[in-house]
C-alpha positions as CSV (number, residue, x, y, z in Angstrom):
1,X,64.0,17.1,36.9
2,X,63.7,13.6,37.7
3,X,62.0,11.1,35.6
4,X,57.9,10.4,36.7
5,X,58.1,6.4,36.8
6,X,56.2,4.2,34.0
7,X,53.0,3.4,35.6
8,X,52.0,-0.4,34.7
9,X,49.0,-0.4,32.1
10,X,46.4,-3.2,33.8
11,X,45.2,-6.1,32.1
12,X,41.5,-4.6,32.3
13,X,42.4,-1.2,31.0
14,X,44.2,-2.7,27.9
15,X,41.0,-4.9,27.6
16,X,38.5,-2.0,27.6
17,X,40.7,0.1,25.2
18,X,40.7,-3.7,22.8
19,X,36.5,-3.5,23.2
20,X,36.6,0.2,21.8
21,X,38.9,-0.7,19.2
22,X,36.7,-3.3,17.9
23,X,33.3,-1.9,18.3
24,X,35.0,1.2,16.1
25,X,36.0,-1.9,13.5
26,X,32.8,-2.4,13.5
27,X,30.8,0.1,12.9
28,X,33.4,1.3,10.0
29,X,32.5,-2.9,8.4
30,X,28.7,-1.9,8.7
31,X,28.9,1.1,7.0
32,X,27.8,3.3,9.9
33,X,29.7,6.4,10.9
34,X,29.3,8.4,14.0
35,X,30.6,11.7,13.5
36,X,28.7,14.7,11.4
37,X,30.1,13.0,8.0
38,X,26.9,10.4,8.1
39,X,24.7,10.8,5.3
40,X,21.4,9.2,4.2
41,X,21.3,8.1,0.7
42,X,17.9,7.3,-1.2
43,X,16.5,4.7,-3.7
44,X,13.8,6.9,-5.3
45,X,12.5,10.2,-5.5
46,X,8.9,11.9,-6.5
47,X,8.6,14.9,-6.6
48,X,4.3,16.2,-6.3
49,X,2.7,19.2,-6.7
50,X,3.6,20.7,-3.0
51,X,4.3,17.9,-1.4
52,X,8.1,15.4,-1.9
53,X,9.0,12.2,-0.7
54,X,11.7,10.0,-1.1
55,X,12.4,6.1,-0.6
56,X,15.8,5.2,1.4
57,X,18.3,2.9,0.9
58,X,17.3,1.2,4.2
59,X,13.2,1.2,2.8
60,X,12.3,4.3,5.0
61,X,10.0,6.9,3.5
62,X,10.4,10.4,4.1
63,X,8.3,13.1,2.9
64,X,8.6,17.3,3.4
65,X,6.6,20.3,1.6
66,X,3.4,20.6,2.1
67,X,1.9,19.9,5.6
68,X,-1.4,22.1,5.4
69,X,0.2,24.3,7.1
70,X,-1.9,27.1,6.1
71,X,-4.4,25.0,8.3
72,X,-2.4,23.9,10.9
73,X,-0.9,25.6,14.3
74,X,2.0,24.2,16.2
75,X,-0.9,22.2,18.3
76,X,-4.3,22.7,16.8
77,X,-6.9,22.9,13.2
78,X,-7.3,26.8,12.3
79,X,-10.9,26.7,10.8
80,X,-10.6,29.9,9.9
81,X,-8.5,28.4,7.2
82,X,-10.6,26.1,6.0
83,X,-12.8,23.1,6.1
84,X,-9.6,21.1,5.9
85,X,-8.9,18.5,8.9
86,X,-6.7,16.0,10.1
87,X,-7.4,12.4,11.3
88,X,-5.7,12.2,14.9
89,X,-4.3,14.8,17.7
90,X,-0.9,15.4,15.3
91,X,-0.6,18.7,13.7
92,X,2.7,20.4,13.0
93,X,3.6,23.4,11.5
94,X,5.6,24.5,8.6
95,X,9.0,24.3,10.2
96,X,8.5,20.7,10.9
97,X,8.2,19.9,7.0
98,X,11.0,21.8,5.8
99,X,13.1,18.9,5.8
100,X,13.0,15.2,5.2
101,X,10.3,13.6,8.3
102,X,9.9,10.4,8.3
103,X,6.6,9.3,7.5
104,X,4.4,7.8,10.4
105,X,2.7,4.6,9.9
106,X,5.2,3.4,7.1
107,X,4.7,-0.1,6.4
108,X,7.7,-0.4,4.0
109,X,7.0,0.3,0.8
110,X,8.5,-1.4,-2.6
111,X,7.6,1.9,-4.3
112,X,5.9,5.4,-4.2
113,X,4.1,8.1,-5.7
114,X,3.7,11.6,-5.3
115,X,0.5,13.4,-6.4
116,X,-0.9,17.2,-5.5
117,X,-0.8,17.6,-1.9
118,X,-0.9,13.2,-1.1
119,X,1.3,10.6,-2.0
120,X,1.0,6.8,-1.9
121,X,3.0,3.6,-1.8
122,X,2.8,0.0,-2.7
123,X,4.4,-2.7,-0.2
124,X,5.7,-6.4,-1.6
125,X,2.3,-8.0,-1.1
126,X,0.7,-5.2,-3.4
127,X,-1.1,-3.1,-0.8
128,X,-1.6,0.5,-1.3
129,X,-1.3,3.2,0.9
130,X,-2.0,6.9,0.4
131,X,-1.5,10.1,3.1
132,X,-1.7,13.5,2.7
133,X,-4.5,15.5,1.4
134,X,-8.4,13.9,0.9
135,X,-10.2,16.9,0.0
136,X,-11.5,14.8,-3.3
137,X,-11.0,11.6,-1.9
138,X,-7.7,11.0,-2.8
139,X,-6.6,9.2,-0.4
140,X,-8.4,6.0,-1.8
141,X,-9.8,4.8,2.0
142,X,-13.6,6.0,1.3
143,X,-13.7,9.2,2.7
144,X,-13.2,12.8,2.0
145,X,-12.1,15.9,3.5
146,X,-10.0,14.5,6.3
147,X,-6.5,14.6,6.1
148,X,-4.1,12.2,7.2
149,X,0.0,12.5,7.9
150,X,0.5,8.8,8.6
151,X,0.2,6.2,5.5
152,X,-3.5,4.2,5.6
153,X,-4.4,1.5,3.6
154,X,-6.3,2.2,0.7
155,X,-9.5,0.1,0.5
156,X,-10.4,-2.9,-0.7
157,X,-8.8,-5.6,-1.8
158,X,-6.8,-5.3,-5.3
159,X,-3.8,-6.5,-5.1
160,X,-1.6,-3.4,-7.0
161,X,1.5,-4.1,-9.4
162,X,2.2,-0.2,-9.7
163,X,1.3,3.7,-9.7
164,X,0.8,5.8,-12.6
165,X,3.6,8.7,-12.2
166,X,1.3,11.4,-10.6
167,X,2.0,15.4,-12.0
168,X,-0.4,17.5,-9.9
169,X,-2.8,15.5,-9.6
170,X,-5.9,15.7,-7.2
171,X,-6.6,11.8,-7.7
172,X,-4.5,8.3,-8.0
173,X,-4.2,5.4,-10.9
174,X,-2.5,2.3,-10.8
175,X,-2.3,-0.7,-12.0
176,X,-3.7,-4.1,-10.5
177,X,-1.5,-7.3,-10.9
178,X,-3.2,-8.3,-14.7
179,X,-2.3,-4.8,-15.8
180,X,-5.9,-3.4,-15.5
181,X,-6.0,0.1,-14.4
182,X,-8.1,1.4,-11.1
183,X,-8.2,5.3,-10.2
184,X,-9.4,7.2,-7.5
185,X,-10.0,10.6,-6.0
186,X,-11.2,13.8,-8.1
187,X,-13.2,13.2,-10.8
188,X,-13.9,16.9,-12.2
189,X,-12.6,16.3,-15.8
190,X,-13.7,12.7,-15.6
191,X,-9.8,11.6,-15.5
192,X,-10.7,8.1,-13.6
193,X,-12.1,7.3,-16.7
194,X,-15.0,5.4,-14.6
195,X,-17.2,5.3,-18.0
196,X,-19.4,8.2,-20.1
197,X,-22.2,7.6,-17.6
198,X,-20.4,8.3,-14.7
199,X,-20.9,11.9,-13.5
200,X,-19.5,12.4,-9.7
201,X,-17.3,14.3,-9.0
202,X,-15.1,12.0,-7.2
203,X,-15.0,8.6,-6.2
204,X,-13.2,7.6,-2.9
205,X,-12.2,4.1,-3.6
206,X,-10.7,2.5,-6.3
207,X,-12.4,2.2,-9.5
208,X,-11.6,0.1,-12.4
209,X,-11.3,2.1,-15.6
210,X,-13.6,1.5,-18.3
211,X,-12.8,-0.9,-21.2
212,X,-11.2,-3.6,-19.9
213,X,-7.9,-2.4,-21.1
214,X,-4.4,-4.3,-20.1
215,X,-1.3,-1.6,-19.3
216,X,1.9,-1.7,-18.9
217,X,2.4,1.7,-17.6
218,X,0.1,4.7,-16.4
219,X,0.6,8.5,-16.3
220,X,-1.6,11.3,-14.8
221,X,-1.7,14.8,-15.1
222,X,-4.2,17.5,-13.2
223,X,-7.7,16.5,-15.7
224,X,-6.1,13.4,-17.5
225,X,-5.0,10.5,-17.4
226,X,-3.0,7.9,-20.5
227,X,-2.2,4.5,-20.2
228,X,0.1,2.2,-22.4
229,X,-0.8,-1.0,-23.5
230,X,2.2,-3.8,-24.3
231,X,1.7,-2.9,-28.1
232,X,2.7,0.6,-27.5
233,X,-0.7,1.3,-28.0
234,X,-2.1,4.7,-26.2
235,X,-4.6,5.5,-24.1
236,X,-6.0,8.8,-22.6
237,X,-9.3,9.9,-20.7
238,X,-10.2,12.7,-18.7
239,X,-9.6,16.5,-20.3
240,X,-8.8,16.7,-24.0
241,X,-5.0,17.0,-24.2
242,X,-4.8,17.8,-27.6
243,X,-4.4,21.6,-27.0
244,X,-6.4,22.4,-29.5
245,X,-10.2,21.8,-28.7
246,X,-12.3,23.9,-26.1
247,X,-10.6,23.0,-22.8
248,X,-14.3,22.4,-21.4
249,X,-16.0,19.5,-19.4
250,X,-18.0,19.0,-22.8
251,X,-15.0,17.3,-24.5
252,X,-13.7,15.0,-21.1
253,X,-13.4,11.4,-22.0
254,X,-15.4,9.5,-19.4
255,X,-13.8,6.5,-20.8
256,X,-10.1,5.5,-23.0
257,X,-10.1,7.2,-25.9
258,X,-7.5,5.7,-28.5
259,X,-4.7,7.9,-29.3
260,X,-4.5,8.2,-33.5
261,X,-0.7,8.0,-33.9
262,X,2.0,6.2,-35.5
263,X,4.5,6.1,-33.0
264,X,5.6,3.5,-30.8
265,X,6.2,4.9,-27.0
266,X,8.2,3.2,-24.6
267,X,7.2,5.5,-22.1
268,X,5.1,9.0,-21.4
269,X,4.0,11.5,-19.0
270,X,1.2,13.3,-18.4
271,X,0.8,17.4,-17.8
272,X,-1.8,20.0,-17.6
273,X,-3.1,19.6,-21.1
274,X,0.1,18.3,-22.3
275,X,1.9,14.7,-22.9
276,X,5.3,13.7,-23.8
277,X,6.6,10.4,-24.7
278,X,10.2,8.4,-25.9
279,X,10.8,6.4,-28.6
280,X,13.9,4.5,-28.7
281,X,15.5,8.5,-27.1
282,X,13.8,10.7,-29.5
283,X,11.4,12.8,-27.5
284,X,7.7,14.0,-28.7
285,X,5.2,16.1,-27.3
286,X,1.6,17.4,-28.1
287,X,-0.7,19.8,-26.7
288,X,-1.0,23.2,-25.2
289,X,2.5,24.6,-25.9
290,X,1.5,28.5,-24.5
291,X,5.0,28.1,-22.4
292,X,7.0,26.2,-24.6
293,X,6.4,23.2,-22.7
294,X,6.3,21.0,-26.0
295,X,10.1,22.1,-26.9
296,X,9.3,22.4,-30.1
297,X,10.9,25.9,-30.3
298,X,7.9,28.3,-30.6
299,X,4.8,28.4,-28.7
300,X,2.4,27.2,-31.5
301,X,0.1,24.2,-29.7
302,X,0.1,20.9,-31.6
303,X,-2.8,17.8,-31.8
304,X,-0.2,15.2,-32.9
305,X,2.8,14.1,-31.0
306,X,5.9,16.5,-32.4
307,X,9.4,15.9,-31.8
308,X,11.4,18.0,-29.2
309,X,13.4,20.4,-31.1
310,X,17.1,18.5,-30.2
311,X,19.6,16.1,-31.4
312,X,19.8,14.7,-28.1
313,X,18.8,11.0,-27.1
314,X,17.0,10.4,-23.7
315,X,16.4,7.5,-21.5
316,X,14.1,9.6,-18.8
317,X,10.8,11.6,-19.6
318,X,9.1,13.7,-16.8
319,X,6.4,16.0,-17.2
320,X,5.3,18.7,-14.7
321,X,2.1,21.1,-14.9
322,X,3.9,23.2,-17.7
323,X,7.8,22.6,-18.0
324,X,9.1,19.1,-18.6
325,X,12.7,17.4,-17.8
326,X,14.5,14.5,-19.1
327,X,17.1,12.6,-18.6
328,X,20.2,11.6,-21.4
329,X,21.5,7.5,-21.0
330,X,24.5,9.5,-19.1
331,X,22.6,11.3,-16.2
332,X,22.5,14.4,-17.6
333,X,19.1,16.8,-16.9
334,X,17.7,18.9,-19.6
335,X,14.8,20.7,-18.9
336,X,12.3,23.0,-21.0
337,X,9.2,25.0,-20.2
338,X,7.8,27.5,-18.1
339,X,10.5,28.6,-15.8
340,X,8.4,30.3,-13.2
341,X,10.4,30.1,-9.9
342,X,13.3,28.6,-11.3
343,X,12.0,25.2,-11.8
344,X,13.8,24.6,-15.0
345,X,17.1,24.0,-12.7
346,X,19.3,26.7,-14.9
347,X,19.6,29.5,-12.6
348,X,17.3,31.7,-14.4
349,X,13.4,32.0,-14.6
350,X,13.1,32.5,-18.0
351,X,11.0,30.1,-20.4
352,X,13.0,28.1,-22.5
353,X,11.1,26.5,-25.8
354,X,14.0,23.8,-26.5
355,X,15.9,21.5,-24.1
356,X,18.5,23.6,-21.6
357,X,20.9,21.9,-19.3
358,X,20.4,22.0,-15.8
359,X,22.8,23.5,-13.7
360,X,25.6,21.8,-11.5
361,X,27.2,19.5,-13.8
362,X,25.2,16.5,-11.7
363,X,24.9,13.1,-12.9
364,X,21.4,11.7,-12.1
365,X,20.1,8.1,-12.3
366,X,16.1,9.5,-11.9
367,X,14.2,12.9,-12.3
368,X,10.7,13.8,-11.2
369,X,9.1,16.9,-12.3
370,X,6.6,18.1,-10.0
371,X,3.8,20.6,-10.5
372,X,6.1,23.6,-10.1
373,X,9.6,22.1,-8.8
374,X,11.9,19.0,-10.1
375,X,13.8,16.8,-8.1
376,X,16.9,14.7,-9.0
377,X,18.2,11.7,-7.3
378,X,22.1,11.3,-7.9
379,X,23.8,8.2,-9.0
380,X,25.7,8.5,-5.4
381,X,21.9,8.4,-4.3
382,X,21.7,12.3,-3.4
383,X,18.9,14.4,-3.9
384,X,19.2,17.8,-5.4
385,X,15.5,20.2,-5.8
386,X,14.9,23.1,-7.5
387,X,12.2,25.1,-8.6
388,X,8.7,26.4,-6.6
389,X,10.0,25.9,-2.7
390,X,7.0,28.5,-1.3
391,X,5.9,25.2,0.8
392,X,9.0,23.8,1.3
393,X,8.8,21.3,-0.8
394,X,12.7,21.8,-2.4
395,X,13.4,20.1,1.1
396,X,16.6,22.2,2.1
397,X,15.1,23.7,5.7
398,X,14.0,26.7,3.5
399,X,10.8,27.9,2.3
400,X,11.6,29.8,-0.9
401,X,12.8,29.0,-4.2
402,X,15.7,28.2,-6.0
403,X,16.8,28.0,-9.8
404,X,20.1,25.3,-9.4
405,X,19.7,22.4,-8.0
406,X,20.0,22.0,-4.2
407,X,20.7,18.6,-2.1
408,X,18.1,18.5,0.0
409,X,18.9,18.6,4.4
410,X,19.3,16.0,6.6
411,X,16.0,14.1,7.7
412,X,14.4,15.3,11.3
413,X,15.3,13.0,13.9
């Protein structure tokens, strides 16, 4: 067979072939990718009570779980459902918050927090932003029982340092630039701490708790809320978390209430009727302990902050409604608790009264324990949910739960 003859590449071809070459270069130098390898990577996770959101590298917010979806149609408010409503013409349904969304109306926030059913942010300038939920006014913008899926500003004008880390919570603190604290929404158990005279039952805006106290950090739980001062000094108001008085609105702290104990905290959180705090890695809990949720290694509820019932050394507390996590200064999870719908992260649903490894062998840099789920966000910047995923809020395209950790989908869009 003869030979075909060499046909003569031209200048322009060899040109356009260069261009392609280079735009490929790059790309690769950016750090984008264009084939189904692409991942997103995150800066920060919190995990709420049905509701998750996350902060990207890039500063994006996305949030999945909880929609309202009981409320919501693919187009329209069911008010056969409820009383429930949302601000504008946007309503989705379930299968549109299975998986990361990007939130609307993001601003760019510095930092986030994830309560009940709402979550809120703070940009650079120190202006907050809440969406989600408003049935108790949560949402901080002076109204309630309108819901909103796109982030608002919360009104007035403090200028906010930080939020309390929220556990199932139906209202918001946070912390003003001085380090006084403010809190808003449901005020059932008196957890905004507004003052002993103060009776409503919510308060739409932000409110500066009583006292005049300065914080370094805040923590909220469902009925309480705790603050702590730079002297280690702590601070609770709202429902008696001693887990040992009558769990009734008689004993609510309308105000601060001084904390009688010796120990020096660097950090806490706050659950239903139970708080947990660090000292230099030893870990101590008090309170209701029906679920082992004080790790104590029994069930018997304690007054006074006891230590956890392990030799191991922690960097990272997180309390959920009844089951707690926490973190070692290597990245690896322990949790302890209830471990209802496999939110514990061990592959069972068994309660566990002392610290128990979470499953997977992952190395995290931050854990937030939700009302009923965790999530975990990697040291490669990964996040991996377990736990109470009925509304979605494990974040994997699934609504159901799961007892190991699970990296969470790909964002919509």
């Amino acid at each position: 067979m003869p030979r075909q003859p060499i046909r003569a590449v031209s200048d322009a071809a060899w040109l356009a072939v260069l261009r392609l070459l280079l735009a490929g270069v790059v790309l690769l130098a950016c750090g984008e990718s264009t084939g189904p390898e692409a991942r997103q990577t995150y800066a920060d996770v919190v995990a709420g009570g049905f509701l998750t959101c996350a902060l990207s590298n890039e500063g994006e917010t996305f949030c999945w779980g909880y929609s309202d979806a009981r409320w919501l149609s693919d187009a329209a408010v069911r008010p056969e459902y409820g009383e429930h409503s949302v601000s504008d013409d946007t309503a989705w349904s379930i299968e549109d918050w299975v998986r990361p969304r990007p939130l609307e109306g993001d601003p760019g926030f510095s930092s986030i927090a994830g309560g009940g059913s709402f979550a809120c942010g703070l940009v650079a300038s120190g202006g907050a932003y809440c969406w989600g939920r408003n049935e108790r006014g949560q949402l901080g913008d002076g109204t309630s029982g309108a819901d909103r899926y796109r982030a608002e500003p919360v009104t007035g004008d403090v200028r906010f340092s930080g939020f309390a880390a929220l556990a199932a919570t139906v209202h918001a603190c946070a912390l003003d630039q001085s380090g006084r604290a403010y809190c808003w929404g449901n005020n059932w158990r008196r957890q905004l701490g507004a003052g002993p005279d103060v009776d409503s039952l919510f308060l739409p805006v932000p409110t500066p708790v009583a006292g005049n106290h300065v914080f370094e950090m805040l923590a909220a739980g469902p009925g309480e809320s705790c603050g702590l001062t730079a002297t280690s000094d702590l601070y609770c108001w709202g429902a008696d978390g001693s887990g040992l008085r009558d769990y009734s609105r008689s004993n609510d702290r309308g105000a601060p209430e001084l904390i009688p104990t010796s120990l020096r905290f660097d950090t806490i959180g706050v659950g239903s009727s139970v708080t947990c705090g660090l000292v230099d890695g030893t870990a101590y809990c008090r309170g209701w302990n029906g679920n082992g949720v004080l790790g104590t290694g029994d069930t018997i509820s304690r007054a006074t902050f006891t230590p956890v019932a392990t030799e191991l050394r922690f960097d990272q507390v997180s309390v959920g409604r009844v089951h707690v996590c926490a973190l070692t200064d290597t990245g690896t999870a322990y949790c302890w608790g209830a471990g209802t719908s496999g939110r514990l992260g061990n592959g069972s649903t068994e309660t566990k009264l002392v610290p128990t490894p979470v499953a997977g062998g992952h190395l995290f840099r931050k854990l937030s324990a939700g009302g009923d789920h965790t999530c975990g966000l990697t040291t490669a910047g990964d996040i991996y949910c377990w736990g109470d995923g009925f509304n979605a809020q494990l974040g994997n395209g699934r609504r159901e739960d799961g007892a190991v950790p699970v990296r969470i989908a790909p964002p919509v869009g």
